[in-house]
N, C-alpha and C positions, 0 to 999 in steps of 0.2 A: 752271568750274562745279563745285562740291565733290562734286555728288549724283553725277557720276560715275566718282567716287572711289571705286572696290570694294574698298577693301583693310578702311574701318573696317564695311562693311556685310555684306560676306561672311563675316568673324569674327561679327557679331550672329548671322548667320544659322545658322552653324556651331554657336554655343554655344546661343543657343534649342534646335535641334537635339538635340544633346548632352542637352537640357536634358529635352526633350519624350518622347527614349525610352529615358533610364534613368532620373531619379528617378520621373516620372510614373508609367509602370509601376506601378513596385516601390512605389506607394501607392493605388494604383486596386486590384491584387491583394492591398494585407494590406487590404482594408476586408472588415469582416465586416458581414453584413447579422441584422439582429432576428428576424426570422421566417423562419425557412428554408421554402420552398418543397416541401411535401408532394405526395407522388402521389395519383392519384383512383385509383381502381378501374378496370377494364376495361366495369364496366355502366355504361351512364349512369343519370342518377338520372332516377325517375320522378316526371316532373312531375303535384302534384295537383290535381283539379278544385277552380277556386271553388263553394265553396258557398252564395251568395247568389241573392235570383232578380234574374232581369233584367226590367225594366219596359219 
């Protein structure tokens, strides 16, 4: 039976491998994102009353 033939599946697997943690990385880290992420302040904001009435 050929499927138990490890020599040509273990090479797939090796080079996916290979594959998965050096290019991938080294593209996932140079992505630069649009809007950086700002800090809030240490207050939280205060939330204001609706002004409508209620029926």
């Amino acid at each position: 039976m050929p499927q138990l033939n490890p020599a040509p599946w273990f090479a797939i697997l090796v080079f996916s491998w290979v594959v998965f943690l050096t290019i991938i990385p080294q593209k996932i880290l140079a992505h630069n994102f649009n809007n950086e992420p700002t800090t809030m302040g240490a207050e939280k904001a205060k939330p204001e009353p609706w002004n409508w009435p209620w029926y």
